[in-house]
C-alpha angles and dihedrals in degrees: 000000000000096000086243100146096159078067105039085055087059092041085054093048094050086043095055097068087050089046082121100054095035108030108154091050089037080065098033088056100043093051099046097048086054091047092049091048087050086247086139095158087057089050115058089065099071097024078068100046089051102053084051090051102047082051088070088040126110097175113101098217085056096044092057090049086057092046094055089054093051093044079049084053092049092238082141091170091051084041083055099047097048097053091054088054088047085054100052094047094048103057121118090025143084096266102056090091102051085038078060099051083047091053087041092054093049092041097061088049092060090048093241092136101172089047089058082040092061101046095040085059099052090036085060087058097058111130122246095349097102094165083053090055091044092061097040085053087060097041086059090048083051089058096048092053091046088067095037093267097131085156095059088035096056090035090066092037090059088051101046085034093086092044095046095052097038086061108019095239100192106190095045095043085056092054093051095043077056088042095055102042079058096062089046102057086049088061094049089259095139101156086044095063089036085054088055099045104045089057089050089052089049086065084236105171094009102285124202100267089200088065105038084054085056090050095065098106102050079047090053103048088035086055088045091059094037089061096242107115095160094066088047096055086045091055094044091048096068091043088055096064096051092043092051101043094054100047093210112144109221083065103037089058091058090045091063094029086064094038080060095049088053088056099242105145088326108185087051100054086054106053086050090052091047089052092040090050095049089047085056100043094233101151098165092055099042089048082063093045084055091053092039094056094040082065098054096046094051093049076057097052094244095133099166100044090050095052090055087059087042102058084050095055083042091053094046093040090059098047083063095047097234103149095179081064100051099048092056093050079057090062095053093046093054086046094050099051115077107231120235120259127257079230091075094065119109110248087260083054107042089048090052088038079059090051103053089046089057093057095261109152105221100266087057088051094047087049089052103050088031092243131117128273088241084053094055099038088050085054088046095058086042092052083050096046089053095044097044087234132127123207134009106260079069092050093052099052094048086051087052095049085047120029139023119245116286110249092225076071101058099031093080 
């Protein structure tokens, strides 16, 4: 839990000669001491024979080991599984609140964000574990960010940040360094996450290697728009092997999402992600996947194709209810669809549409072209309607990129 892996090697070590009588953490230990060195190969082994363990445990500490091998494995639905077992066992004892961290981690992996949300938020009430609390309180700021919300995420940040220094918390000093890069990336501060997260993949302050290994991809696409592509593929590389070594499809679609982001064969990366995402029933990634390559595919000039992918990201967004997200996928959309021309206005429109243009208030208007001020304003929604604008300081920004002023407008 501290990130200590110098001490979870010699845990491993000393577990292996109980593995009898310990079995399951003999193989927790063992695997995720393999993982953590990059011994992927070593570790796949006893990952393995842990998930398949836990699966014949009733006791919640073990289940949530189990759970954190098959979340390592990317098996994000057994991970899942295995932390709501660990819950309901817990209850009524000490462990319940770290077996909740634990659910609220999962559960934002499998993108089931009000499920974290709930956890995090019980886990905050447990009794006389402050550290506990502390990391409950960021997880809680990680699943804000994860919608769009960065007020509520900093919000919770600046209430764990005194209990974390005071006792150099690792593991939730990782998650808010994530957390914060995050944030980051949502206001355009691109070298300010990068700044974050390459410190956290230096292993600066002994950072949790299990979740810098999870921030790859914010590192990646914060590396892309900062113009260093070669720390990003550095960086990649190392998730790759873990990625690919484990099979296990949530990671295996980042992978290929941020392969994509670099250029290499774009449009193919993509479309693997895409498929990967949906395999794992990540909706809230692939949601992102879907915004991501729209934006490559306008930038381009592939508008159709991107608006297809844009109405997907809309659609999932929604379903999450992460309504930052969905007005930037907005944006993108507006951008994406070409605007009707001036040009397409009947000759009545197009000489309100002037007018308007020209700063005439719709009586002014009606007094001009002898009609009344219901008839103008019915052909102004109408205008609007056609152009897929909304007010007229829109229309008359789209007249003056188009057209000259009409001369009825300067001739009084």
């Amino acid at each position: 839990m501290a990130g200590d892996v110098g001490g979870l090697a010699e845990l491993a070590r000393e577990l292996a000669v109980l593995g009898a009588a310990e079995p399951l953490a003999a193989a927790h230990g063992a695997g995720l001491a393999a993982t953590f060195a990059g011994k992927h190969g070593a570790a796949r082994t006893p990952l393995r024979h842990a998930v398949a363990l836990g699966g014949r445990t009733r006791d919640p500490r073990r289940l949530v080991w189990a759970g954190e091998v098959a979340l390592t494995l990317g098996q994000v639905d057994l991970a899942y599984e295995y932390a709501t077992a660990a819950v309901a066992r817990a209850r009524g004892g000490a462990l319940l609140p770290t077996a909740l961290a634990h659910l609220a981690v999962v559960a934002l992996a499998a993108d089931r964000v009000a499920v974290a949300v709930r956890a995090a938020t019980e886990g905050r009430a447990a009794v006389g574990q402050r550290n506990v609390v502390a990391e409950h309180t960021v997880l809680l700021a990680l699943a804000a960010v994860s919608l769009g919300d960065r007020d509520t995420a900093l919000a919770r940040l600046d209430e764990a940040a005194p209990r974390i220094a005071s006792r150099g918390l690792g593991r939730p000093a990782a998650y808010a360094a994530w957390t914060r890069a995050c944030v980051d990336l949502i206001d355009d501060r691109p070298d300010d996450a990068l700044c974050r997260l390459r410190t956290m993949a230096t292993g600066v302050g002994r950072a949790h290697p299990g979740i810098r290994a999870l921030a790859v991809p914010q590192l990646v696409e914060a590396a892309v728009r900062c113009g260093e592509p070669d720390l990003a593929a550095r960086a990649l590389s190392r998730f790759d092997a873990w990625a690919s070594s484990l099979r296990g499809p949530s990671w295996r679609a980042l992978s290929h999402r941020c392969h994509a982001l670099l250029g290499r064969t774009p449009h193919t990366h993509f479309d693997r992600a895409i498929a990967l995402h949906r395999q794992a029933g990540a909706t809230l990634e692939l949601a992102r996947t879907h915004l991501l390559y729209a934006h490559h595919l306008r930038r381009d000039r592939q508008p159709t194709a991107a608006r297809g992918h844009l109405r997907e990201a809309l659609h999932l967004f929604h379903l999450h209810g992460a309504t930052y997200w969905e007005d930037r996928v907005r944006t993108e959309l507006r951008a994406a669809t070409p605007t009707p021309a001036v040009g397409t206005l009947t000759p009545q429109q197009s000489q309100i549409a002037r007018l308007v243009a020209d700063g005439e208030t719709n009586r002014e208007i009606a007094r001009r072209l002898v009609l009344s001020p219901r008839t103008v304003d019915h052909h102004l929604r109408n205008i609007y309607t056609r152009l897929g604008i909304r007010s007229r300081t829109e229309l008359a920004r789209l007249v003056a990129s188009t057209e000259a002023p009409h001369p009825l407008a300067a001739s009084v």
